[in-house]
N, CA, C and O atoms as CSV, one atom per row, in Angstrom:
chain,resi,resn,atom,element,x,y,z
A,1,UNK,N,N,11.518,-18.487,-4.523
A,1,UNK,CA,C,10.409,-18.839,-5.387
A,1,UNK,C,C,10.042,-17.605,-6.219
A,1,UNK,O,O,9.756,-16.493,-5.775
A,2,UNK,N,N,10.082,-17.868,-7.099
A,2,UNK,CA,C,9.712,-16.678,-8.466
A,2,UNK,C,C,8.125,-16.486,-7.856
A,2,UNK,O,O,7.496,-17.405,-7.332
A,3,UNK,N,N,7.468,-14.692,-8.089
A,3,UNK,CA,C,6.523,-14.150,-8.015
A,3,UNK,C,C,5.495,-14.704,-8.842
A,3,UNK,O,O,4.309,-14.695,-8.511
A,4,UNK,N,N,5.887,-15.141,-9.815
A,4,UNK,CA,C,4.546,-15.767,-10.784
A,4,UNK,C,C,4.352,-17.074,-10.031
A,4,UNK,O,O,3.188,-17.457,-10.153
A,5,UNK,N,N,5.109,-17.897,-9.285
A,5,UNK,CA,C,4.940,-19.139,-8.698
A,5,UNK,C,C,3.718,-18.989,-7.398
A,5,UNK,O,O,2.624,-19.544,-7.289
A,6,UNK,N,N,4.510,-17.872,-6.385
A,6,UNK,CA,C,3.449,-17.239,-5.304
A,6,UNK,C,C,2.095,-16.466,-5.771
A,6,UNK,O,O,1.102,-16.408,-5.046
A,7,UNK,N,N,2.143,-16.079,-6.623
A,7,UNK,CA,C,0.977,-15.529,-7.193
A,7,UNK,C,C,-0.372,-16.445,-7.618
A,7,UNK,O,O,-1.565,-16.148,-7.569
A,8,UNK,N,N,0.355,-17.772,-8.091
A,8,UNK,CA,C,-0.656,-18.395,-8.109
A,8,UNK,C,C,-1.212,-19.328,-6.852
A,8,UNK,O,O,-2.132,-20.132,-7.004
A,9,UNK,N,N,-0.474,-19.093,-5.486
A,9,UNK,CA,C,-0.965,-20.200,-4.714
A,9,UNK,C,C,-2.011,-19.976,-3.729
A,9,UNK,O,O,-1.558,-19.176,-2.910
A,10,UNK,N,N,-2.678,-20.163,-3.559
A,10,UNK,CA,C,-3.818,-19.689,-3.189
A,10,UNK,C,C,-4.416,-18.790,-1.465
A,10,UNK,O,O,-5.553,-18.560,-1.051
A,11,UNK,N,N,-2.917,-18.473,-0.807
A,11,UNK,CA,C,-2.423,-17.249,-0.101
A,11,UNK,C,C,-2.036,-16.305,-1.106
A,11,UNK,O,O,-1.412,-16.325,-2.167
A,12,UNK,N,N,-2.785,-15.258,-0.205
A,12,UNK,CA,C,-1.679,-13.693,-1.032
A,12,UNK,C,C,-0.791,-13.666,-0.435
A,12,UNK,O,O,-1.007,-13.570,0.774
A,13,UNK,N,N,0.419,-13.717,-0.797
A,13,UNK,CA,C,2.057,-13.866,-0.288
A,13,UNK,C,C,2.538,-11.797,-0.148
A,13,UNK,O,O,3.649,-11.347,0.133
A,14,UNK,N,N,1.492,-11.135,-0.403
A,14,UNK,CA,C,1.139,-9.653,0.287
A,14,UNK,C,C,0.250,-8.945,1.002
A,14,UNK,O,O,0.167,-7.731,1.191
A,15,UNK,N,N,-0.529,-10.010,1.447
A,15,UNK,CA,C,-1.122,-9.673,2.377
A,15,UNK,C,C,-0.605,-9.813,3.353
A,15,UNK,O,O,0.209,-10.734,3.427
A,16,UNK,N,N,-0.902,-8.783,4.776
A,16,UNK,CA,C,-0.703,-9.098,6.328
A,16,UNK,C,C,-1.733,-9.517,6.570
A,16,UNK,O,O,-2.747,-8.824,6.499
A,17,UNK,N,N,-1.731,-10.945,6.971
A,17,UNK,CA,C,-2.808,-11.483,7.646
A,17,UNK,C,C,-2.297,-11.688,9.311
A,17,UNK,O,O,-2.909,-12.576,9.904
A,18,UNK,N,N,-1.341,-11.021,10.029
A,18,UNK,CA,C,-1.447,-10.701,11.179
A,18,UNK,C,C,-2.158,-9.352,11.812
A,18,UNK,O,O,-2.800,-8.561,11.121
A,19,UNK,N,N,-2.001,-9.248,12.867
A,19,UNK,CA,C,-2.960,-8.031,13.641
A,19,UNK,C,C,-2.206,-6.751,13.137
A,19,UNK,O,O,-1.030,-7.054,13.338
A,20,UNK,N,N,-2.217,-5.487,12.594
A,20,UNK,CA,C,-1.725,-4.441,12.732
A,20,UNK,C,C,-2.509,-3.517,13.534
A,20,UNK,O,O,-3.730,-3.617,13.647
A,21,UNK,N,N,-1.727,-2.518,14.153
A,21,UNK,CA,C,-1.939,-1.435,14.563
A,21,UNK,C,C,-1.799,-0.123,13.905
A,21,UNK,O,O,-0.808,0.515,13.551
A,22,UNK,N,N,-2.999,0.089,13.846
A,22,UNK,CA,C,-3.359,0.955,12.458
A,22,UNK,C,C,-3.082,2.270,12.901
A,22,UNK,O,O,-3.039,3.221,12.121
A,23,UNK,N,N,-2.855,2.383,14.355
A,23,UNK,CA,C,-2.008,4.065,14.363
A,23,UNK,C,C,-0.483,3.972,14.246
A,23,UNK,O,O,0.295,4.823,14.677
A,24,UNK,N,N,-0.155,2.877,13.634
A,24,UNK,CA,C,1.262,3.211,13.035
A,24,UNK,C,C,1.441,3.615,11.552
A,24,UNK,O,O,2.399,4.113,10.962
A,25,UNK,N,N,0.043,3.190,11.086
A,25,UNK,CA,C,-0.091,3.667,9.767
A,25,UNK,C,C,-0.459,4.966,9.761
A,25,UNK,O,O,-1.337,5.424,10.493
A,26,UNK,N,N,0.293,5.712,8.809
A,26,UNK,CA,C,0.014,7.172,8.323
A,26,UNK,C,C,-0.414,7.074,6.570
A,26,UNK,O,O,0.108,6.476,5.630
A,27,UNK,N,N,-1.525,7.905,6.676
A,27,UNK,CA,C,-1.924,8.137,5.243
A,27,UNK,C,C,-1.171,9.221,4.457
A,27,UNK,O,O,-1.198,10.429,4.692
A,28,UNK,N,N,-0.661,8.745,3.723
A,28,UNK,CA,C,0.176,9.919,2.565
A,28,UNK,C,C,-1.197,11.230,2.101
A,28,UNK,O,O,-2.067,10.637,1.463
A,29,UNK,N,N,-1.404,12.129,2.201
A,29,UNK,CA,C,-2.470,13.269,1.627
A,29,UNK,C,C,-2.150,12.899,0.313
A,29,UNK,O,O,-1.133,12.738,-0.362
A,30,UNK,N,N,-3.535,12.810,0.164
A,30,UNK,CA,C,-4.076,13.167,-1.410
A,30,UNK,C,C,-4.642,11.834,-2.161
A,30,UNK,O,O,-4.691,10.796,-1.501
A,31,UNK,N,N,-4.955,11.832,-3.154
A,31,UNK,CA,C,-5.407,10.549,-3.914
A,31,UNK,C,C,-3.889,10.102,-5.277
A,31,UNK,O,O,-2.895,10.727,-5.645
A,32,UNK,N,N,-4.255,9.245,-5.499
A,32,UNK,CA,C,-2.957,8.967,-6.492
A,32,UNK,C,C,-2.947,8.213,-7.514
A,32,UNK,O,O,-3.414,7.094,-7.299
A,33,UNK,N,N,-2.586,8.411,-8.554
A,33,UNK,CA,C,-2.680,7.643,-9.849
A,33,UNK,C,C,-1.368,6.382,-9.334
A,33,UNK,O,O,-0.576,6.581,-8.412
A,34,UNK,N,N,-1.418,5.105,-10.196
A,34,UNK,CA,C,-0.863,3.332,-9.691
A,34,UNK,C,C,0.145,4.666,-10.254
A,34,UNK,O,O,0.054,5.715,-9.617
A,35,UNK,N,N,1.008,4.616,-11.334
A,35,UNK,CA,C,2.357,5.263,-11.542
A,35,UNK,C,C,2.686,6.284,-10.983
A,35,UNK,O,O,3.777,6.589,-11.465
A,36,UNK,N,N,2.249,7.364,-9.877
A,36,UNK,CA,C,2.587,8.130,-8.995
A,36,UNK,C,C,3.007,7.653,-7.690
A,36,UNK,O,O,3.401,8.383,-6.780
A,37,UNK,N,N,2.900,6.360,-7.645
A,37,UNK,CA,C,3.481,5.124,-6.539
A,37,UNK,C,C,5.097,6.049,-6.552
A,37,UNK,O,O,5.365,7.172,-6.126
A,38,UNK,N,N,5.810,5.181,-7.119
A,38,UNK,CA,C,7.159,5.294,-7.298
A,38,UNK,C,C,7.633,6.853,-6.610
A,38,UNK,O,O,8.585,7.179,-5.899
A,39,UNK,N,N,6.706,7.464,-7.080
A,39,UNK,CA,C,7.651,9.089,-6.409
A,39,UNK,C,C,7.161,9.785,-5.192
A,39,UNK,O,O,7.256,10.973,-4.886
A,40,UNK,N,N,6.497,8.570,-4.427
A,40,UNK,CA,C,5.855,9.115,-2.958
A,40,UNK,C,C,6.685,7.796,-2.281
A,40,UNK,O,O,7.227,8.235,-1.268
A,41,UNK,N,N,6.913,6.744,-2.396
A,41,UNK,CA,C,7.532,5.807,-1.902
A,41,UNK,C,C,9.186,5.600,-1.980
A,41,UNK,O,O,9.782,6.231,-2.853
A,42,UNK,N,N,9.721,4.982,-1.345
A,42,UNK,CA,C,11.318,4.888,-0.532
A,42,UNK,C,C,11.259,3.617,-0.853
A,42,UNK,O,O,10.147,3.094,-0.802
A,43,UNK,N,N,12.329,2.861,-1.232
A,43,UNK,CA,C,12.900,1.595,-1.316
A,43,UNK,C,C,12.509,0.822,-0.292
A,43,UNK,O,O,11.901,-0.199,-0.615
A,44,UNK,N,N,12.701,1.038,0.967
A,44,UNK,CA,C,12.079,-0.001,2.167
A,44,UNK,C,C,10.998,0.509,2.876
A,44,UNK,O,O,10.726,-0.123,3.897
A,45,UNK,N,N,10.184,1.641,2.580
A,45,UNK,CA,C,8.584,1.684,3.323
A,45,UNK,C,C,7.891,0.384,2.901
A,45,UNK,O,O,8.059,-0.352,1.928
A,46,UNK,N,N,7.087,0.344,3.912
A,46,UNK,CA,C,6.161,-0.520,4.012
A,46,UNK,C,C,4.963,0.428,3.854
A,46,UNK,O,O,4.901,1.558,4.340
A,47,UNK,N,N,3.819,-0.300,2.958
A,47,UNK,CA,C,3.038,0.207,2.155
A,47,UNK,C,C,1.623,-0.233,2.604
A,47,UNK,O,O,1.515,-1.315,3.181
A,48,UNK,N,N,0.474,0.575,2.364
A,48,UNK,CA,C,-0.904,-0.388,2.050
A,48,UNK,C,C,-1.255,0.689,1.029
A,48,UNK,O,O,-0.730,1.773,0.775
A,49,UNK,N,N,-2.392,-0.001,0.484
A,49,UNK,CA,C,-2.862,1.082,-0.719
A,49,UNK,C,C,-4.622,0.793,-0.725
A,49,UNK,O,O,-5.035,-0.367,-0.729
A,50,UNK,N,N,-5.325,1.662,-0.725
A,50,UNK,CA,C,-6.897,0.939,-1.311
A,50,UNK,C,C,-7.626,2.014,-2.147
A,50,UNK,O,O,-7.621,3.221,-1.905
A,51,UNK,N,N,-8.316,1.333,-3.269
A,51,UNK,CA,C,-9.067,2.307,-3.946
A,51,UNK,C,C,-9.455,3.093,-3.696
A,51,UNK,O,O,-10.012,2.819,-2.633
A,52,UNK,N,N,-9.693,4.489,-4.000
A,52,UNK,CA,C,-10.117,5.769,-3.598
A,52,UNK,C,C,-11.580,6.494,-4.354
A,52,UNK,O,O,-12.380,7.325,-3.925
A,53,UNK,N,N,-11.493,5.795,-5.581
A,53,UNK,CA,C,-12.853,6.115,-6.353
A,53,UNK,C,C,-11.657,6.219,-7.810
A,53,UNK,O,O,-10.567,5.654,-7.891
A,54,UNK,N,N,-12.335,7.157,-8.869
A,54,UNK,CA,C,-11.563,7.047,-10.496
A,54,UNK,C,C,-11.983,8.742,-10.527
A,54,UNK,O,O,-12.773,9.310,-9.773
A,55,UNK,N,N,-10.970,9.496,-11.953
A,55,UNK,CA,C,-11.819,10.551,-12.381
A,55,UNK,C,C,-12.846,10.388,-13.448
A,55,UNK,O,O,-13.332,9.275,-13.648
A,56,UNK,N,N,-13.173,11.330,-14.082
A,56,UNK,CA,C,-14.012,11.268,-14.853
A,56,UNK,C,C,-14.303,10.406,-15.794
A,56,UNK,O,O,-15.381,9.943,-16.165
A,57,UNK,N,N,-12.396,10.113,-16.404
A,57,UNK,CA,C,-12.121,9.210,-17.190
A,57,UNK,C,C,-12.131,8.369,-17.213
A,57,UNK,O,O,-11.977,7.810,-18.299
A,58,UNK,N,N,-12.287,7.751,-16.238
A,58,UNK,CA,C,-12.183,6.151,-15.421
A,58,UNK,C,C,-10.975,5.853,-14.935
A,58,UNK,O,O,-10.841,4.712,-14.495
A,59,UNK,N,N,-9.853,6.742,-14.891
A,59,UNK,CA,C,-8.536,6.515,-13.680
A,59,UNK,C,C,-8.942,6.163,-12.649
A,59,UNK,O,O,-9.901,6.700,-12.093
A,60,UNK,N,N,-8.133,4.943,-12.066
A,60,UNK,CA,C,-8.648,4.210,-10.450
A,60,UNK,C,C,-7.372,5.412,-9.955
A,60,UNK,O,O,-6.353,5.775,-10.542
A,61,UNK,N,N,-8.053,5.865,-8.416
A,61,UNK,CA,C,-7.361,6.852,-7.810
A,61,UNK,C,C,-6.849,6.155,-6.292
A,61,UNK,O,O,-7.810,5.885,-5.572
A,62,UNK,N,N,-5.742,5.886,-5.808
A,62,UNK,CA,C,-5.780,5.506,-4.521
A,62,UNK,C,C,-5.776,6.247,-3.616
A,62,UNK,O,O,-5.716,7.470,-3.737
A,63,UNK,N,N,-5.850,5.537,-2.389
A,63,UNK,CA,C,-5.315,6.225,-0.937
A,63,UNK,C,C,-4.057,5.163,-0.589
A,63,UNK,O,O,-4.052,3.952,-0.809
A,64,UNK,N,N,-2.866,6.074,0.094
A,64,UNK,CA,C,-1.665,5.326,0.062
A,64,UNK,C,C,-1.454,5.335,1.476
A,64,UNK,O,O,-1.526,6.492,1.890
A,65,UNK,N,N,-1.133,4.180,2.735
A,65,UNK,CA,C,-0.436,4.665,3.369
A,65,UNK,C,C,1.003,3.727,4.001
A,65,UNK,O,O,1.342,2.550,3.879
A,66,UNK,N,N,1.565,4.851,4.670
A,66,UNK,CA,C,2.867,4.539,5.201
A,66,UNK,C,C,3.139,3.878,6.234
A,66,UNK,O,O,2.625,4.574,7.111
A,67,UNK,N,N,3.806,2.609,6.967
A,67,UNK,CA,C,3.779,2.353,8.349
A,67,UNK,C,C,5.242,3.098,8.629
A,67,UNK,O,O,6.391,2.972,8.205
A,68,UNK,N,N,4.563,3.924,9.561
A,68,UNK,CA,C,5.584,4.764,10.562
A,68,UNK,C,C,5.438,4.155,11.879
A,68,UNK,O,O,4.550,4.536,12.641
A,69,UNK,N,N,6.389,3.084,12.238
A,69,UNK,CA,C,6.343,2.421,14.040
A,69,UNK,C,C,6.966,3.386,14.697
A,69,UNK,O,O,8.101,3.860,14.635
A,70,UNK,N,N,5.592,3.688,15.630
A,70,UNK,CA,C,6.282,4.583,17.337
A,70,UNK,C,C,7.927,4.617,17.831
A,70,UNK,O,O,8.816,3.876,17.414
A,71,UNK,N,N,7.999,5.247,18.418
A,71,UNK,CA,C,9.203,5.710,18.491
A,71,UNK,C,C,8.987,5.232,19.738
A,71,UNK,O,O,7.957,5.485,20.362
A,72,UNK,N,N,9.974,4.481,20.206
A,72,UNK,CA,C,9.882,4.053,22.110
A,72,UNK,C,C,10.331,5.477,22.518
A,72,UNK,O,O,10.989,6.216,21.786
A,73,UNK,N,N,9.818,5.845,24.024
A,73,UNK,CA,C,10.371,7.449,24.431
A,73,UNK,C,C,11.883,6.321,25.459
A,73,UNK,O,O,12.771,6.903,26.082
């Protein structure tokens, strides 16, 4: 199904609406401009992102983070 099809149905087809465990998530340091995505991210990380505040200018700034799953010992 094409993205413009899921986009309109009234699930976010990117949201996790299951349980995570949020100490598998690691926060990338720092805040980040949407086009500074691409050069902190890897082809298959799994991602969350949420607003961070803007600068002066009104740039929206995020917080990015990474799911890193535990390592069984």
């Amino acid at each position: 199904m094409p993205i413009k099809d899921l986009l309109k149905s009234k699930d976010d087809p990117f949201r996790n609406t299951g349980p995570m465990d949020l100490s598998q998530w690691q926060r990338i340091p720092g805040l980040f401009r949407r086009w500074e995505f691409a050069q902190l991210v890897n082809d298959h990380d799994a991602i969350s992102f949420e607003l961070a505040g803007e600068t002066k200018d009104g740039t929206e700034l995020w917080a990015l983070y990474r799911f890193e799953p535990l390592k069984e010992l």
